[in-house]
PyMOL Python script that loads the backbone (N, CA, C, O; Angstrom):
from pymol import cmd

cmd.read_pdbstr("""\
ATOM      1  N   UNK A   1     -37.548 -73.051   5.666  1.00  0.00           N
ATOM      2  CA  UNK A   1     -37.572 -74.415   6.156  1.00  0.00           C
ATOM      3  C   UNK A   1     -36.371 -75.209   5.662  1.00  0.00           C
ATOM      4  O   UNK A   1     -35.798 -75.986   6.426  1.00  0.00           O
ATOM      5  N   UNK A   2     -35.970 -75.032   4.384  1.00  0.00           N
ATOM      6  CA  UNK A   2     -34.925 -75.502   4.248  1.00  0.00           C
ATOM      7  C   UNK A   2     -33.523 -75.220   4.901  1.00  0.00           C
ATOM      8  O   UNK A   2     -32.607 -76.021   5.084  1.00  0.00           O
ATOM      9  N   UNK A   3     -33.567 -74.237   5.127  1.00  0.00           N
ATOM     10  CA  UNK A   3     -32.739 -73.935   5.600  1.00  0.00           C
ATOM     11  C   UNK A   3     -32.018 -74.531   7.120  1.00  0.00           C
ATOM     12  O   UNK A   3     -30.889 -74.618   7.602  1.00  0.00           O
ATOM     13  N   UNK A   4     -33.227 -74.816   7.458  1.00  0.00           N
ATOM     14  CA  UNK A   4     -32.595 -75.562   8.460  1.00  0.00           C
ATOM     15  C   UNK A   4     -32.615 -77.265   8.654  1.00  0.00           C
ATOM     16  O   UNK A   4     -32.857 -77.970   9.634  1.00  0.00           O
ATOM     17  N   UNK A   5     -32.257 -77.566   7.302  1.00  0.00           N
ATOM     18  CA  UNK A   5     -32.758 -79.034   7.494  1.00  0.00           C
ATOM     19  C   UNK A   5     -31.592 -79.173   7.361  1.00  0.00           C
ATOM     20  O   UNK A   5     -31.412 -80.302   7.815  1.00  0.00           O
ATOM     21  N   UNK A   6     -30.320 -78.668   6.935  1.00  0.00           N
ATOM     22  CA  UNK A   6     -28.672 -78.880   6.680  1.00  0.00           C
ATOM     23  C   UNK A   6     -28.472 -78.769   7.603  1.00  0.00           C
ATOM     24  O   UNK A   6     -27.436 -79.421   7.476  1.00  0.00           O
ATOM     25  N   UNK A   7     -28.465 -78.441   8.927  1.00  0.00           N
ATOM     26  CA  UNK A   7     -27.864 -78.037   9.996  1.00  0.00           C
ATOM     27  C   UNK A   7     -28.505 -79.803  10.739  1.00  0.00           C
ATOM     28  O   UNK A   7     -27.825 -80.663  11.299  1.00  0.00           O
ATOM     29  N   UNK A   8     -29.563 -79.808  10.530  1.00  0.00           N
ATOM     30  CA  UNK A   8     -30.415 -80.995  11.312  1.00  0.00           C
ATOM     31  C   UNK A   8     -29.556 -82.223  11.097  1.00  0.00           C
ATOM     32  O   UNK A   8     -29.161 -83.049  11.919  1.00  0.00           O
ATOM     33  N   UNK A   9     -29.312 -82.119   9.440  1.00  0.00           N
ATOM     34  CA  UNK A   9     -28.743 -83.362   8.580  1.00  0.00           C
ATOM     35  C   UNK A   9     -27.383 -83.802   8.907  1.00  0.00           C
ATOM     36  O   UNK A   9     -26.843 -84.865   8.597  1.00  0.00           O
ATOM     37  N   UNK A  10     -26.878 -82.745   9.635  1.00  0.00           N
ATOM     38  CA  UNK A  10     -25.345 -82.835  10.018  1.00  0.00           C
ATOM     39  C   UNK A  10     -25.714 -83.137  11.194  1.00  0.00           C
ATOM     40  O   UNK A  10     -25.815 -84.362  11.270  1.00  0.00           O
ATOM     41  N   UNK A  11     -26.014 -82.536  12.331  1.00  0.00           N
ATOM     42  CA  UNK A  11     -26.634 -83.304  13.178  1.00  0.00           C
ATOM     43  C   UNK A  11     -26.585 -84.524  13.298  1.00  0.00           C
ATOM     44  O   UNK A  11     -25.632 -84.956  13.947  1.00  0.00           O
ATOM     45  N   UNK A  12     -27.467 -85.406  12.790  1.00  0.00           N
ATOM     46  CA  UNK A  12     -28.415 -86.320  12.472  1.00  0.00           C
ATOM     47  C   UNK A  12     -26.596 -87.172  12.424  1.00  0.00           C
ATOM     48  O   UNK A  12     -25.956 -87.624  13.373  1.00  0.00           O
ATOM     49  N   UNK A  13     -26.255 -87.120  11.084  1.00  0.00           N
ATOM     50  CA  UNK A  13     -24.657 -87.606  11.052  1.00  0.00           C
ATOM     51  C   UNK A  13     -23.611 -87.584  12.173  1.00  0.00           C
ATOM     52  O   UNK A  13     -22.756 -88.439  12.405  1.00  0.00           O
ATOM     53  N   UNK A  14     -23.764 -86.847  12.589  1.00  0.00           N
ATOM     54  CA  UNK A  14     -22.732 -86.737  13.831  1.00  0.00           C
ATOM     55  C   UNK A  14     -23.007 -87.618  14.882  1.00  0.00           C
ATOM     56  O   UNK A  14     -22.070 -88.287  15.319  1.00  0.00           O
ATOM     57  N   UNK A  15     -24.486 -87.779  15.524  1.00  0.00           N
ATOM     58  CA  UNK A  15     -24.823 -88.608  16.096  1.00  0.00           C
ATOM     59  C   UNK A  15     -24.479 -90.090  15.876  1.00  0.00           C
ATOM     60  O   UNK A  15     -23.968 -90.902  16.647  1.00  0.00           O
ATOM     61  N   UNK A  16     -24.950 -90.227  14.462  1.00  0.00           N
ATOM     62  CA  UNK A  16     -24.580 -91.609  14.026  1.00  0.00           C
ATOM     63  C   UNK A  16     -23.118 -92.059  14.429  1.00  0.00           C
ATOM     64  O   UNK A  16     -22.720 -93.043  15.053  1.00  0.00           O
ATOM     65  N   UNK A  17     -22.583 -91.189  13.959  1.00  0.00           N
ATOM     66  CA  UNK A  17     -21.006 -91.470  13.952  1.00  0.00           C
ATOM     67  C   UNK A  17     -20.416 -91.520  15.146  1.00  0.00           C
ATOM     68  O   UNK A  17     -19.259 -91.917  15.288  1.00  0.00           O
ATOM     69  N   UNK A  18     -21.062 -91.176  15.973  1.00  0.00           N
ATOM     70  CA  UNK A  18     -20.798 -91.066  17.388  1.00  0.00           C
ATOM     71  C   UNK A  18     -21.270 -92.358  17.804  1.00  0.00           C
ATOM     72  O   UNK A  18     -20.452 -93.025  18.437  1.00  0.00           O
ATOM     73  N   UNK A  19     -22.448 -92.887  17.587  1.00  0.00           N
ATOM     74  CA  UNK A  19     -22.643 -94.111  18.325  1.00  0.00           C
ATOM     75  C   UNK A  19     -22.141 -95.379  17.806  1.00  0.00           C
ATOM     76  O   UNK A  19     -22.051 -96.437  18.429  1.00  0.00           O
ATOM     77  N   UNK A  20     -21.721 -95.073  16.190  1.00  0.00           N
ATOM     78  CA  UNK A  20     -20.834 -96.131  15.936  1.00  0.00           C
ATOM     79  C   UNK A  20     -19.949 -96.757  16.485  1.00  0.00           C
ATOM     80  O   UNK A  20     -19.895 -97.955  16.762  1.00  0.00           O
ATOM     81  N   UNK A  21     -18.923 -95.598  16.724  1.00  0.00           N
ATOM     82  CA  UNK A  21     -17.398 -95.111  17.446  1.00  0.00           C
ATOM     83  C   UNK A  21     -18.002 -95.936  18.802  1.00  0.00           C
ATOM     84  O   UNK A  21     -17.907 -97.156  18.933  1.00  0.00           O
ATOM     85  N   UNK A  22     -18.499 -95.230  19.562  1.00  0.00           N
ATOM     86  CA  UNK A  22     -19.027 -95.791  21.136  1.00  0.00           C
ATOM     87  C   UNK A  22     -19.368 -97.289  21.322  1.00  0.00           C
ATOM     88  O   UNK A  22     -19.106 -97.988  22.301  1.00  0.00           O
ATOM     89  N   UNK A  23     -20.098 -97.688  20.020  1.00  0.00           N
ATOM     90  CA  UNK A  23     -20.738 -99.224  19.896  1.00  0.00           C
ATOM     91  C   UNK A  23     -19.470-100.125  19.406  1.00  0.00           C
ATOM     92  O   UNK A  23     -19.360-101.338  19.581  1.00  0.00           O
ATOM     93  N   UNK A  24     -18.769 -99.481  18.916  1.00  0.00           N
ATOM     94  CA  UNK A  24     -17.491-100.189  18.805  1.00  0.00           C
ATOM     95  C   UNK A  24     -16.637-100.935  19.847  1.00  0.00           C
ATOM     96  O   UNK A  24     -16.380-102.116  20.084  1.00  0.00           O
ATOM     97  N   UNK A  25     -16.249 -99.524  20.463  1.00  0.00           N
ATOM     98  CA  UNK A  25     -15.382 -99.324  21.348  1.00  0.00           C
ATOM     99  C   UNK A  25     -16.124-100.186  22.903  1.00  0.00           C
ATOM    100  O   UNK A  25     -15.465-100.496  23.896  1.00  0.00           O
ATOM    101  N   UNK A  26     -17.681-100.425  22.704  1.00  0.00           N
ATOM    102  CA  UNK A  26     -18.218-101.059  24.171  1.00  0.00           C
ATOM    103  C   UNK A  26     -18.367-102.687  23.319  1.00  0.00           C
ATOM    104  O   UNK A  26     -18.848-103.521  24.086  1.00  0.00           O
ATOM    105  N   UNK A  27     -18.216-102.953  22.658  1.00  0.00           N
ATOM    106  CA  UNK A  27     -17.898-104.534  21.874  1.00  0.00           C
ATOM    107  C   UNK A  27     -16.619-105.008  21.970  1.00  0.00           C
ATOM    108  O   UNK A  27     -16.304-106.186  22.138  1.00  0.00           O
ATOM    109  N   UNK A  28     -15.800-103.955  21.846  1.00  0.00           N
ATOM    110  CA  UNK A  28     -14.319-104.463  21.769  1.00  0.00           C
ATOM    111  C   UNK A  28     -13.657-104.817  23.215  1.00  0.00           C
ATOM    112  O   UNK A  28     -12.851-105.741  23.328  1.00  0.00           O
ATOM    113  N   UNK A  29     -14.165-103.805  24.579  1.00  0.00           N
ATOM    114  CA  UNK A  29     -14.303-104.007  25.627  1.00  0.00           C
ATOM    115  C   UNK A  29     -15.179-105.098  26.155  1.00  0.00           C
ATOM    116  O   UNK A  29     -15.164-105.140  27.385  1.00  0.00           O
ATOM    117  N   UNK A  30     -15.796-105.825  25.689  1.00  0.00           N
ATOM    118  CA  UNK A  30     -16.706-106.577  26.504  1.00  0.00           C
ATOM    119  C   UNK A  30     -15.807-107.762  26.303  1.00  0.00           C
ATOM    120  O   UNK A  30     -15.513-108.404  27.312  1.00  0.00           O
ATOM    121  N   UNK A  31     -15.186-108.256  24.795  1.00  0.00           N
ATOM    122  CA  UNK A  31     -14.778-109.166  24.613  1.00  0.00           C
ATOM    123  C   UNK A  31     -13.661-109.330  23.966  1.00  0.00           C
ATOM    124  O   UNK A  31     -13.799-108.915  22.815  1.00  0.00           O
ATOM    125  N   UNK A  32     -12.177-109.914  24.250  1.00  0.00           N
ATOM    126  CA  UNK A  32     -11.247-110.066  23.349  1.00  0.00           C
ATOM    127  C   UNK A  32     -11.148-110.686  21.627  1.00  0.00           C
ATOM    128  O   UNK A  32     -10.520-110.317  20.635  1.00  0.00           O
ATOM    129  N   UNK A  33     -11.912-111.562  21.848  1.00  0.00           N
ATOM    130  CA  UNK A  33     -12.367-112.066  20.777  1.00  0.00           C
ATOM    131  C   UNK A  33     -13.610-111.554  19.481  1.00  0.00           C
ATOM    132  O   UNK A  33     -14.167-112.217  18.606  1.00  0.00           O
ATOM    133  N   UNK A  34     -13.670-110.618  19.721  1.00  0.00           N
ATOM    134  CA  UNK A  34     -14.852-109.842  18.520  1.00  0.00           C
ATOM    135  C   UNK A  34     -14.534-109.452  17.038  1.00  0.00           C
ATOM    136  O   UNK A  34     -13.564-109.113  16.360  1.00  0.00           O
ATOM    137  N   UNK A  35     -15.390-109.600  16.950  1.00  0.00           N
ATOM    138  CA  UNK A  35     -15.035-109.474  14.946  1.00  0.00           C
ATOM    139  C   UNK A  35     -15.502-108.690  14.098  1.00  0.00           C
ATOM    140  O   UNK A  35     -16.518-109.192  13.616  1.00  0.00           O
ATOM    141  N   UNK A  36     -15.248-107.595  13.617  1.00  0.00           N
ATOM    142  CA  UNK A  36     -15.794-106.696  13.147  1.00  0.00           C
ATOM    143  C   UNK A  36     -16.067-106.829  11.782  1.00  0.00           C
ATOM    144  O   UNK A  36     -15.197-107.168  10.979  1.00  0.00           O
ATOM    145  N   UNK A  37     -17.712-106.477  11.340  1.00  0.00           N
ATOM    146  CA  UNK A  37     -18.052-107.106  10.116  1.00  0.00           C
ATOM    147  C   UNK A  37     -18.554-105.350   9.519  1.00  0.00           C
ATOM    148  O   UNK A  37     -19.368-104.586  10.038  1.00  0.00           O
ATOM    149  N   UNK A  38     -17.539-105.114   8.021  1.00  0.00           N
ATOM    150  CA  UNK A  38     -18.003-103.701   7.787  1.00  0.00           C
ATOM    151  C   UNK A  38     -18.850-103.924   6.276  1.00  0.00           C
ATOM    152  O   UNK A  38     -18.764-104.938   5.585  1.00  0.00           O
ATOM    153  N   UNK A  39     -19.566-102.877   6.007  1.00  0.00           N
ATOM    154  CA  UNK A  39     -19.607-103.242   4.573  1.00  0.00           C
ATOM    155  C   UNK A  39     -20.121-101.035   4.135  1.00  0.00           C
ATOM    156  O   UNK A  39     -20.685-100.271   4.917  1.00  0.00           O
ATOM    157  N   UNK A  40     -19.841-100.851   3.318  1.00  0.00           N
ATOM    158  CA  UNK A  40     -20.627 -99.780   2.602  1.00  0.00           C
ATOM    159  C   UNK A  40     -20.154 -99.745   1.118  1.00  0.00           C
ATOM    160  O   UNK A  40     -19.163-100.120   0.491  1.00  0.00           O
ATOM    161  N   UNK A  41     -21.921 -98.801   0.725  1.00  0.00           N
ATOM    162  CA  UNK A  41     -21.745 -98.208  -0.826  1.00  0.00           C
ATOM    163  C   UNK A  41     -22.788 -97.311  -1.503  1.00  0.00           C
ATOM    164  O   UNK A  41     -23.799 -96.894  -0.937  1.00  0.00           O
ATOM    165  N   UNK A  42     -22.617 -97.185  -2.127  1.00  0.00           N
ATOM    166  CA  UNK A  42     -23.544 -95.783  -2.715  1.00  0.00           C
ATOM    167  C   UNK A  42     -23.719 -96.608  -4.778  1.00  0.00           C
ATOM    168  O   UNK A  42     -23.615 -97.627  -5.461  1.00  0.00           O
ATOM    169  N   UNK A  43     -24.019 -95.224  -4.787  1.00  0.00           N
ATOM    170  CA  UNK A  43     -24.373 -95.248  -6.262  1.00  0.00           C
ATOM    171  C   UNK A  43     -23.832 -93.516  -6.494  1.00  0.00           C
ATOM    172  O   UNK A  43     -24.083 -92.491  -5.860  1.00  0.00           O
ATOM    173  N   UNK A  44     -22.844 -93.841  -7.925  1.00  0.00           N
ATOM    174  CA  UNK A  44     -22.538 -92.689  -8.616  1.00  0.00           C
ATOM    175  C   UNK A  44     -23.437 -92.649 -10.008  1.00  0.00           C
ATOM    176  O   UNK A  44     -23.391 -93.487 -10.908  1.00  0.00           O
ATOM    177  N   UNK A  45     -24.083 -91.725  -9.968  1.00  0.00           N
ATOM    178  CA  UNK A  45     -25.248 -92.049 -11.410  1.00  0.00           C
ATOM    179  C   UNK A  45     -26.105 -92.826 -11.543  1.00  0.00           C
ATOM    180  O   UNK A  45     -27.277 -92.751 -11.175  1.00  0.00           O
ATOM    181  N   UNK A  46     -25.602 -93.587 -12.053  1.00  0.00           N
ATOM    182  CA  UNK A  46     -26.186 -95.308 -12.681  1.00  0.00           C
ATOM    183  C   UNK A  46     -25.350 -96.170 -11.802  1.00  0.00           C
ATOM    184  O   UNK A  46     -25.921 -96.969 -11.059  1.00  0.00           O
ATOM    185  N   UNK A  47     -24.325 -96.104 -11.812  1.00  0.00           N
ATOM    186  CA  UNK A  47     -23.048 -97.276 -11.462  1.00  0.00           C
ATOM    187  C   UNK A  47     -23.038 -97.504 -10.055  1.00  0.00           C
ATOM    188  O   UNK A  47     -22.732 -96.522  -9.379  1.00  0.00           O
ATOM    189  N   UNK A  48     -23.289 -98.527  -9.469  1.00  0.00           N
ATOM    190  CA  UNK A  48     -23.204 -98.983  -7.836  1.00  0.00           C
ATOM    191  C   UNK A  48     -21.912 -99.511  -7.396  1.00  0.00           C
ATOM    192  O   UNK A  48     -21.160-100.347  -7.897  1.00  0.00           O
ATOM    193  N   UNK A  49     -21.848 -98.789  -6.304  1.00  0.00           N
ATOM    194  CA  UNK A  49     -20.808 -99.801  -6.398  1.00  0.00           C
ATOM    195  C   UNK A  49     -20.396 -99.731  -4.346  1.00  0.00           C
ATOM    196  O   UNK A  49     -20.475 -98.717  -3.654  1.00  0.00           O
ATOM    197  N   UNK A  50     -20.004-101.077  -3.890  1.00  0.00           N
ATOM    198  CA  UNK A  50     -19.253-101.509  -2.522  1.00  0.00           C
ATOM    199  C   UNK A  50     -18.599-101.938  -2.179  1.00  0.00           C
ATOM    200  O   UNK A  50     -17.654-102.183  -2.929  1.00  0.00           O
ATOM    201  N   UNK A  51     -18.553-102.264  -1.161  1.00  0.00           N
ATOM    202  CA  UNK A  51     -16.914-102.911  -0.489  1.00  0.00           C
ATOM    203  C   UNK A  51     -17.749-103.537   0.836  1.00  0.00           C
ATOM    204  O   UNK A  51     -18.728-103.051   1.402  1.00  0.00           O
ATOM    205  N   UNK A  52     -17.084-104.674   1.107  1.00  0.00           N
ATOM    206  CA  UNK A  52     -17.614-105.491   2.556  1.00  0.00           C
ATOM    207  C   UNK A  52     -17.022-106.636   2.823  1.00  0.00           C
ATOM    208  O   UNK A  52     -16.499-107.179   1.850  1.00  0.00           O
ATOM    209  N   UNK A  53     -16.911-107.379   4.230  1.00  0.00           N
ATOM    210  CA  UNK A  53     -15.575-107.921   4.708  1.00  0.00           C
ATOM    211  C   UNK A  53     -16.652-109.286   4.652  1.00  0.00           C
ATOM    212  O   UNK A  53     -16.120-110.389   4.773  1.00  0.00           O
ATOM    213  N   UNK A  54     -18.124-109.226   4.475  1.00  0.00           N
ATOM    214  CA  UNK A  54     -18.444-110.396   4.217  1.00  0.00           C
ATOM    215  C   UNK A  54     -20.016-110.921   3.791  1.00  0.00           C
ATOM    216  O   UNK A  54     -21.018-110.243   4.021  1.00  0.00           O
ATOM    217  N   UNK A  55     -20.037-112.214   3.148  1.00  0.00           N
ATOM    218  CA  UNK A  55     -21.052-112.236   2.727  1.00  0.00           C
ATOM    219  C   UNK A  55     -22.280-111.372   3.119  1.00  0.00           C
ATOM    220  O   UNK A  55     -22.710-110.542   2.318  1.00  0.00           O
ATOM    221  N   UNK A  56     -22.940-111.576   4.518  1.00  0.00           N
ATOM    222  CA  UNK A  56     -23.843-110.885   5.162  1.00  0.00           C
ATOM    223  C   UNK A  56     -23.976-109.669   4.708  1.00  0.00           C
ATOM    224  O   UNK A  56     -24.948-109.150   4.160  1.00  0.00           O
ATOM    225  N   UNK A  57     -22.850-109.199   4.988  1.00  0.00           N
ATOM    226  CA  UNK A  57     -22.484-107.528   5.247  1.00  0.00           C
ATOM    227  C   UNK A  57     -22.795-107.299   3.277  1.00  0.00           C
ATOM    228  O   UNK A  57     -23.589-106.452   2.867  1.00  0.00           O
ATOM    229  N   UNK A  58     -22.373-107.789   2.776  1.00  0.00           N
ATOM    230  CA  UNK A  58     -22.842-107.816   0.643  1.00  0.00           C
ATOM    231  C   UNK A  58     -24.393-107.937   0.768  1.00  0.00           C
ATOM    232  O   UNK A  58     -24.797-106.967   0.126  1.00  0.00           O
ATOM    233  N   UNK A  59     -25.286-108.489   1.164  1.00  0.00           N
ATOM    234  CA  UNK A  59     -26.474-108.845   1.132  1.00  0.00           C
ATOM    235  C   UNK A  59     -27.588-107.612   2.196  1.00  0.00           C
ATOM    236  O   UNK A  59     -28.805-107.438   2.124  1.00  0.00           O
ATOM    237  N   UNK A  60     -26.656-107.010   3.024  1.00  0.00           N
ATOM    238  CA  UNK A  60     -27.200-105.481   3.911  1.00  0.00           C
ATOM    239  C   UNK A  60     -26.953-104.488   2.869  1.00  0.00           C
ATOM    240  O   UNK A  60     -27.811-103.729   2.418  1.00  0.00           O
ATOM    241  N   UNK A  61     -25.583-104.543   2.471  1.00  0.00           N
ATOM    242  CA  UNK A  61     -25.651-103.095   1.652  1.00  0.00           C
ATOM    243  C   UNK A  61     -26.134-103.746   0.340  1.00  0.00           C
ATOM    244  O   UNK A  61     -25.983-102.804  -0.438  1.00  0.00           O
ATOM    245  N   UNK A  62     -26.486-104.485  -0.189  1.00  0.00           N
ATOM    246  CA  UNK A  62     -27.121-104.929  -1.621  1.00  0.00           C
ATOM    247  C   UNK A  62     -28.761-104.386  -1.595  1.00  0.00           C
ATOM    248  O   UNK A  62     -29.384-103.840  -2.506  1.00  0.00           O
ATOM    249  N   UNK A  63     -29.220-104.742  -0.211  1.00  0.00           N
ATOM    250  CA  UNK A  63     -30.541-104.478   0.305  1.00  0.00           C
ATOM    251  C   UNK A  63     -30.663-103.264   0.438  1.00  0.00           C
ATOM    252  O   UNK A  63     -31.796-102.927   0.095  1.00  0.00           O
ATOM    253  N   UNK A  64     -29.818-102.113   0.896  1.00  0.00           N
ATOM    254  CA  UNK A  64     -29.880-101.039   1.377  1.00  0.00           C
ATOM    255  C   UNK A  64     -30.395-100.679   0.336  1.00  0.00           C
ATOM    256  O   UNK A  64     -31.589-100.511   0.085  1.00  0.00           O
ATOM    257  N   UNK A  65     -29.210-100.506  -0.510  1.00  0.00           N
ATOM    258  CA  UNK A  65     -28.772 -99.674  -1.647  1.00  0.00           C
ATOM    259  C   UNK A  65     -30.512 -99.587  -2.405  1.00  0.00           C
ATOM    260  O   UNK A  65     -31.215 -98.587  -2.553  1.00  0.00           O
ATOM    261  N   UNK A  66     -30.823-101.118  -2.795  1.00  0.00           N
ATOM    262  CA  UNK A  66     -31.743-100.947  -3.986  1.00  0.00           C
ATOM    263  C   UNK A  66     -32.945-100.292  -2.893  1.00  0.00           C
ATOM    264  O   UNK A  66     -33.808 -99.788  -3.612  1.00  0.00           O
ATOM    265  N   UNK A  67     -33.304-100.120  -1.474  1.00  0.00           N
ATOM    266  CA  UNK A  67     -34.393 -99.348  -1.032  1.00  0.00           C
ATOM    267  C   UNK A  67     -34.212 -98.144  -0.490  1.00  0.00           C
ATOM    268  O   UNK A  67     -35.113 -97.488   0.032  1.00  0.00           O
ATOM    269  N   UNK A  68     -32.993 -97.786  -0.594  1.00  0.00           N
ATOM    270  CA  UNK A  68     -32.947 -96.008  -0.815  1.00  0.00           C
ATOM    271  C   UNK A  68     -32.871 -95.366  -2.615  1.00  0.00           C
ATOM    272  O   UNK A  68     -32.920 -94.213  -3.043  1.00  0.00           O
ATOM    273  N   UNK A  69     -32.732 -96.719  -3.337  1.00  0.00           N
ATOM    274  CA  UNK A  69     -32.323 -96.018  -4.643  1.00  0.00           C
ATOM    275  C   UNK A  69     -33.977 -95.690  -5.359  1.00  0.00           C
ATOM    276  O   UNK A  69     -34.162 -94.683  -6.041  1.00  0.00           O
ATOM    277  N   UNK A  70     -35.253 -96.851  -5.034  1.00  0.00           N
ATOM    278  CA  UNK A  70     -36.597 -96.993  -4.435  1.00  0.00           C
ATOM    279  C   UNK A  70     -37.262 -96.055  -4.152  1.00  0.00           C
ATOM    280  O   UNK A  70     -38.314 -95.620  -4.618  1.00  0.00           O
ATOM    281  N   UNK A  71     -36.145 -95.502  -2.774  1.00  0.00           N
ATOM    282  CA  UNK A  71     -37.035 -94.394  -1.970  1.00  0.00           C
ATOM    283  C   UNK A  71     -36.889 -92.859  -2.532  1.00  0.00           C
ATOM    284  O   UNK A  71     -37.646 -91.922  -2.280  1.00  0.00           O
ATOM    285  N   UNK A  72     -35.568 -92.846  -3.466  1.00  0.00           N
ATOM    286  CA  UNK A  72     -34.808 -91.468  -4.538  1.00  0.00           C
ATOM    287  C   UNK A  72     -35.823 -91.595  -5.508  1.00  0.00           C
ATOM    288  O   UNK A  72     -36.082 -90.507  -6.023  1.00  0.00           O
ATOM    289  N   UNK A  73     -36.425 -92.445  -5.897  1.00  0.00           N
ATOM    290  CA  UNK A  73     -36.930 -92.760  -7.178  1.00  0.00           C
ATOM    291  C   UNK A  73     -38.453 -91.826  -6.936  1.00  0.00           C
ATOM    292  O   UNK A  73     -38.773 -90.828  -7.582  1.00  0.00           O
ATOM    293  N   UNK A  74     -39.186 -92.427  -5.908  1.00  0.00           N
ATOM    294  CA  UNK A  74     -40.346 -92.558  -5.331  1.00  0.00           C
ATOM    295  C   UNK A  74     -40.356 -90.782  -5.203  1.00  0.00           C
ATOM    296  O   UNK A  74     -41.106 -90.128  -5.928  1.00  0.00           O
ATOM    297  N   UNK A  75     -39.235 -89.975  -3.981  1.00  0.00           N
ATOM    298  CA  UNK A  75     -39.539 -88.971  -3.872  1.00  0.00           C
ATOM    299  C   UNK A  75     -39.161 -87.884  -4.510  1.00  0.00           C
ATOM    300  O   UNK A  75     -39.415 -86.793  -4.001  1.00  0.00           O
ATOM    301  N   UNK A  76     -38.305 -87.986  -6.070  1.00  0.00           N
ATOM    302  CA  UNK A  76     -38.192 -87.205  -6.688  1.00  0.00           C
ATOM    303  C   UNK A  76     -39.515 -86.962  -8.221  1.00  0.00           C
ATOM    304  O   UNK A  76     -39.786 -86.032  -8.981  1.00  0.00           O
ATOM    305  N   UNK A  77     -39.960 -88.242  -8.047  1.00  0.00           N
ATOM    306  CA  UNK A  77     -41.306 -88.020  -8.823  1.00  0.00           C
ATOM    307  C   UNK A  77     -42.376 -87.319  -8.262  1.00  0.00           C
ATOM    308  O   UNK A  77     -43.060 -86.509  -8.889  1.00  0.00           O
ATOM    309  N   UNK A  78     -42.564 -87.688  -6.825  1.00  0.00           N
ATOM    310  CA  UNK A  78     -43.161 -86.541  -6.204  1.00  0.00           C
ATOM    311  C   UNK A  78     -43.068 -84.879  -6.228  1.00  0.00           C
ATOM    312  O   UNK A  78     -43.921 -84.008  -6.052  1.00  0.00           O
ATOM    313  N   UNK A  79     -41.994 -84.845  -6.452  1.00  0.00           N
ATOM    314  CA  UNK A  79     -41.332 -83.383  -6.347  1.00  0.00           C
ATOM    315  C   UNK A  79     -41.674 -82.967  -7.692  1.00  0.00           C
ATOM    316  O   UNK A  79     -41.914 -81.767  -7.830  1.00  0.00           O
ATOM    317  N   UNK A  80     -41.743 -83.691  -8.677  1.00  0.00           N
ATOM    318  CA  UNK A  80     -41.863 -83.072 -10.094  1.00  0.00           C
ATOM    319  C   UNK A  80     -43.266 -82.680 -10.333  1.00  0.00           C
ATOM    320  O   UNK A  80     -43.590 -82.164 -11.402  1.00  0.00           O
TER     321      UNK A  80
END
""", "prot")
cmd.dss("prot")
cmd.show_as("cartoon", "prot")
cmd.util.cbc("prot")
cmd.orient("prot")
């Protein structure tokens, strides 16, 4: 079973990245004037850390972060 959950997971990524690219590219076409708001970040260890072009976008990945770090927490105690 595991085995095929890497193949899924890439998958799964590719898609994303694909509709990013596409959702981009049909925003930028609709309107001359559009503004692209980015933000990402992770956690190495302990240490968090991001980058983002604006408030909003600090307050999505601030949110993210602490409910996947939540959801790491949650399902590796399970596993033990």
């Amino acid at each position: 079973m595991e085995e095929q959950l890497i193949p899924i997971g890439f998958f799964v990524i590719l898609v994303g990245i694909v509709i990013i690219i596409i959702g981009t590219f049909l925003a930028v076409l609709k309107s001359k004037q559009t503004k692209v708001e980015w933000g990402f970040g992770g956690i190495l260890w302990f240490i968090p850390f991001g980058y983002w072009s604006s408030k909003r976008m600090m307050y999505f990945v601030i949110v993210s972060l602490v409910i996947l770090s939540i959801l790491f927490f949650v399902l590796t105690k399970k596993l033990i």
